[in-house]
C-alpha positions, 0 to 999 in steps of 0.5 A: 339988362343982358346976363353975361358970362364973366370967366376970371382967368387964374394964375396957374396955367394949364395945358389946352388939352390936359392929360395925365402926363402934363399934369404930372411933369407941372412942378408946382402943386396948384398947377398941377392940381388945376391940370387934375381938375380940368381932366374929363371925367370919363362918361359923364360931363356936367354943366350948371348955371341959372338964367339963360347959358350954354352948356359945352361944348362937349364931345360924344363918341358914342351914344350917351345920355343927356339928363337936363334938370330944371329947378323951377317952371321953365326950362327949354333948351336946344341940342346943337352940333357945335360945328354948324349951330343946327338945332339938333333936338329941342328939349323942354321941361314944364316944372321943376324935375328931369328929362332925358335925351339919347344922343346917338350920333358922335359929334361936339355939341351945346345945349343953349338952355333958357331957364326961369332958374336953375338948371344942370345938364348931365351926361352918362352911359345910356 
């Protein structure tokens, strides 16, 4: 049976591109938490699942590393530039434990991870 992705919509909105000043001019209190909440997280983005899935999109400006952890045997997963689907870099991991990748190009990109468990990918300042 093929895994899916289910996103339950909630029912506060948030702006498309939150910044701080949108998400101070939202009056209601859970709104404007939702709006703090999807802020990024300036040099670090984090992504988790288990199974098959796709980590981003995300956008890097400059050079940053992508730390990717498995929990269990197996995990191969491909970097892909988000605009053209190419297969950047392939990254496995044998056992559970982390590897790590510089990404030194600016662009948006994935990580299509497939994953016999669980799995985080992680980005941060080289």
């Amino acid at each position: 049976m093929p895994r899916r992705l289910v996103i339950l919509a909630g029912l506060l909105a948030v702006p498309a591109h939150a910044d701080l000043a949108a998400c101070r001019a939202l009056s209601d209190d859970g709104a404007r938490l939702a709006c703090y909440d999807a802020l990024p997280v300036p040099g670090m983005a984090a992504f988790s699942g288990k199974g098959s899935g796709m980590a981003g999109p995300f956008t890097v400006t400059r050079p940053q590393m992508l730390g990717f952890q498995s929990d269990d045997a197996i995990l191969v997963a491909y970097l892909l530039d988000d605009a053209t689907g190419a297969v950047v870099q392939n990254l496995h991991h044998g056992g559970a434990g982390m590897g790590h990748f510089l990404i030194e190009t600016p662009g948006t990109y994935r990580v299509q991870v497939n994953a016999s468990g669980g799995w985080r990918i992680e980005l941060s300042a080289p």
